[in-house]
C-alpha positions in Angstrom: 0.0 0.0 0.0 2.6 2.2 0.8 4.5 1.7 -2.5 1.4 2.2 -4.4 0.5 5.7 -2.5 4.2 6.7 -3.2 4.3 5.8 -6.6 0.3 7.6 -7.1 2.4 10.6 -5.8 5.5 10.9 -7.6 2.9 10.1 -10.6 0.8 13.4 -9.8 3.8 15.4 -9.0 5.5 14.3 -12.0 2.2 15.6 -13.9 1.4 18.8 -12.0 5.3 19.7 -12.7 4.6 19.2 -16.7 1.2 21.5 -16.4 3.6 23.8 -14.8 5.8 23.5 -17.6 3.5 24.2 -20.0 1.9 26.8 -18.4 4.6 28.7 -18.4 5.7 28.3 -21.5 2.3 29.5 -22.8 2.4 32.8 -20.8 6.0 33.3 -22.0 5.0 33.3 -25.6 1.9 34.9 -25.3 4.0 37.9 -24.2 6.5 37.5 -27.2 3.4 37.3 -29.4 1.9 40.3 -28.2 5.3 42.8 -27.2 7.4 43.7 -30.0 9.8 45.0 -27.3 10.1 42.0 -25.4 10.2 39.4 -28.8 13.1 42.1 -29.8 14.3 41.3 -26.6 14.0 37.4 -27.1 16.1 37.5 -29.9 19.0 38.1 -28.2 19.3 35.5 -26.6 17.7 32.6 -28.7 17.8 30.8 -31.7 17.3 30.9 -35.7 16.2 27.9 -37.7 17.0 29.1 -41.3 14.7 28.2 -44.5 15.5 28.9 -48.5 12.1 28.8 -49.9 10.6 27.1 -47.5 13.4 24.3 -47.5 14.8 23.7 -44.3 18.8 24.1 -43.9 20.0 20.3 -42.8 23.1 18.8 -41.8 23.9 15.1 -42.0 24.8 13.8 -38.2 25.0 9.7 -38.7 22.7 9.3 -41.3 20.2 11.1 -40.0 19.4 14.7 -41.2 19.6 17.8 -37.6 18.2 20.8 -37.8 20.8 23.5 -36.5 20.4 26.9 -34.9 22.1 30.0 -35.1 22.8 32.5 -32.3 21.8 35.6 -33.6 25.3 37.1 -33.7 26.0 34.5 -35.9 23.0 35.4 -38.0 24.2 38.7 -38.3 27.6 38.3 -39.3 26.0 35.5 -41.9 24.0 38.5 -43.5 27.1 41.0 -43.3 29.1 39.0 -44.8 27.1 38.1 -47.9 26.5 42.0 -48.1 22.5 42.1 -46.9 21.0 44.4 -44.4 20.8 43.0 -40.7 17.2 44.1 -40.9 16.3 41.2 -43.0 15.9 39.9 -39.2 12.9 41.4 -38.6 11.7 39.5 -41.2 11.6 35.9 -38.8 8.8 35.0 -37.3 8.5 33.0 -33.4 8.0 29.5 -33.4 8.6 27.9 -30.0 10.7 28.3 -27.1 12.6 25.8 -25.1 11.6 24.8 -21.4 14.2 27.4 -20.4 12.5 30.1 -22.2 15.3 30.2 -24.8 13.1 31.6 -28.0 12.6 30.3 -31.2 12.5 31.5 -34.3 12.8 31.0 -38.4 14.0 33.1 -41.0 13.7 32.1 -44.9 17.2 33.6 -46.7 15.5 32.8 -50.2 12.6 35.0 -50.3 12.3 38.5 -50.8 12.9 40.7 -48.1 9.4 42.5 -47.2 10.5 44.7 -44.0 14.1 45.6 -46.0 15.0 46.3 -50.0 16.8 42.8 -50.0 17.0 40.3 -52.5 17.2 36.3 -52.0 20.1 34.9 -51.2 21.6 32.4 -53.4 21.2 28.9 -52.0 24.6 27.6 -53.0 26.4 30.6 -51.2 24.3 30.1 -47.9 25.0 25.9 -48.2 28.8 26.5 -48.5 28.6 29.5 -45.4 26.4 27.2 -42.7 28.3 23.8 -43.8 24.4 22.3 -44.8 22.2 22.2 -47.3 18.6 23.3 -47.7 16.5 20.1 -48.2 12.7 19.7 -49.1 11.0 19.0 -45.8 8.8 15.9 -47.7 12.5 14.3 -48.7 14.0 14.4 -45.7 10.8 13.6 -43.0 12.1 10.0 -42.4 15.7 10.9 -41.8 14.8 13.3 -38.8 14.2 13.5 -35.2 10.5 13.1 -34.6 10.2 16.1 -32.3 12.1 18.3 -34.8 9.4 17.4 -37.6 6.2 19.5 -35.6 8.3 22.1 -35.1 10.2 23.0 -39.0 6.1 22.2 -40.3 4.8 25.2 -38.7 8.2 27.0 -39.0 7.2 26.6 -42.9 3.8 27.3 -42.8 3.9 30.5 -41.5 6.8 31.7 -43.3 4.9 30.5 -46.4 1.7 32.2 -45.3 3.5 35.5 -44.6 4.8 35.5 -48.3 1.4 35.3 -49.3 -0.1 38.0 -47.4 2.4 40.8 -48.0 -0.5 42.9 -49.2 -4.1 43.6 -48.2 -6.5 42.2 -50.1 -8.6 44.9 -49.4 -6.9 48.3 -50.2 -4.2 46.9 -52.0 -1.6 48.2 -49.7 1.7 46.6 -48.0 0.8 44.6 -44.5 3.2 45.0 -41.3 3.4 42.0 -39.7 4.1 42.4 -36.1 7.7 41.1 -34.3 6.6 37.7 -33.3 4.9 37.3 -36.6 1.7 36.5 -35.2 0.1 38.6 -37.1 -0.2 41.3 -40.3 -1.8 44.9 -40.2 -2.8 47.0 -42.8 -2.2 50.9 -41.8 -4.4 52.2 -44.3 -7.6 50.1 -43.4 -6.4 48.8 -40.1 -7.0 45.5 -41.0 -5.7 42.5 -39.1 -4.5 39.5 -40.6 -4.1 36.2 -38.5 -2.2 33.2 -40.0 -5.0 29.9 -40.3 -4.3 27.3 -37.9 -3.7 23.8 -40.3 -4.2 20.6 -38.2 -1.9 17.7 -39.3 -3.1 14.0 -38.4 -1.0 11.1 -38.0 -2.8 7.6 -38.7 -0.5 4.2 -38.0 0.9 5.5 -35.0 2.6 2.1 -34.3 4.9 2.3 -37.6 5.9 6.3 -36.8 9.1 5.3 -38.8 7.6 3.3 -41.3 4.8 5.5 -42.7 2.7 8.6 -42.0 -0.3 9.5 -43.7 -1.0 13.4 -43.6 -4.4 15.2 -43.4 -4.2 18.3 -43.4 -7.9 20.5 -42.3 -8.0 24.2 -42.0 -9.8 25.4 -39.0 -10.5 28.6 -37.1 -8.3 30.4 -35.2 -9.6 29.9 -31.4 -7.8 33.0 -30.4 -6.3 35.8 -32.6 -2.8 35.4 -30.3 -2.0 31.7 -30.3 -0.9 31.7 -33.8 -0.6 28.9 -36.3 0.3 25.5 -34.3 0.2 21.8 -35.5 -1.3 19.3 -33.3 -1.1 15.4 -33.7 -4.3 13.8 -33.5 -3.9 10.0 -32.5 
């Protein structure tokens, strides 16, 4: 009996400490999503994943394909050294954050700048600079850490929808999307624009490895701050 109680307990702490977690977390990037300031802020100290239209940079680590980050001094001297503005920065958009509040966000070097007059970058030059190369997500979804996949999907769904809805489709005018990238604005109309939340399923979840069937279903946003997410339905 005793065992049992003390096993029931370190079961319920070991939850409550998760909720906590989570909790946390959620407040955290609720405040990123909703100060430009403090997602400014955020950047500082955390983390870039870096796209080239929408393909994910890669690098082989025994046979299986990592995603790295980048500090964002390291971002910086990337773009200063390839002759682009640093403000092409403002130009990434939050994704996550780690359990110690370390922020995390994606930038896509191949599109056209929207917040600076910046070109793409050129795919090979970036491979050759980060030691990587930009892979299809699709190609490379078997080769990768399961908890990385969740994360580069809505990484590439939002940048994608952002470079769809550089303009309003009412007046016609340039959008601003806001630091976090949670959101776009029209000045003239005062529109706002919210990204769609997709909702991927996975089916067979006994052969993760082996195959995945996707579904994707557009719903509506529950609340204009959460942002796109992808959620795995069992």
């Amino acid at each position: 009996m005793f065992l049992y109680c003390g096993a029931a307990w370190r079961s319920k702490s070991g939850y409550f400490r998760l909720l906590s977690t989570y909790v946390t977390k959620t407040r955290y990037l609720f405040e990123l999503k909703e100060d430009d300031n403090a997602c400014k802020k955020a950047q500082q100290t955390g983390a870039f994943y870096l796209f080239h239209h929408l393909a994910p940079l890669l690098q082989i680590s025994e046979r299986h394909y990592m995603a790295p980050r980048v500090s964002l001094l390291e971002l910086e001297k990337l773009l200063e050294k390839c002759g682009q503005d640093t403000q092409r920065i403002e130009d990434s958009v939050l994704i996550g954050c780690s359990e110690q509040q370390e922020a995390w966000f994606a930038l896509d070097l191949g599109l056209n700048s929207s917040s600076a007059v910046s070109a793409s970058l050129q795919k090979s030059q970036m491979e050759t600079e980060l030691q990587g190369s930009f892979i299809e997500l699709r190609k490379a979804l078997f080769q990768m850490d399961v908890k990385d996949v969740p994360l580069l999907f809505t990484a590439q769904a939002l940048l994608s929808w952002h470079d769809a809805h550089q303009f309003c489709s009412r007046s016609g005018q340039p959008t601003r999307k806001n630091m976090a990238g949670s959101k776009r604005v029209c000045p003239s109309s005062n529109i706002i624009y919210y990204p769609q939340v997709r909702v991927w399923k996975r089916l067979f979840v006994g052969k993760l490895q082996k195959r995945w069937d996707w579904k994707w279903k557009a719903c509506s946003t529950p609340h204009p701050n959460t942002g796109p997410f992808l959620t795995v339905l069992s």
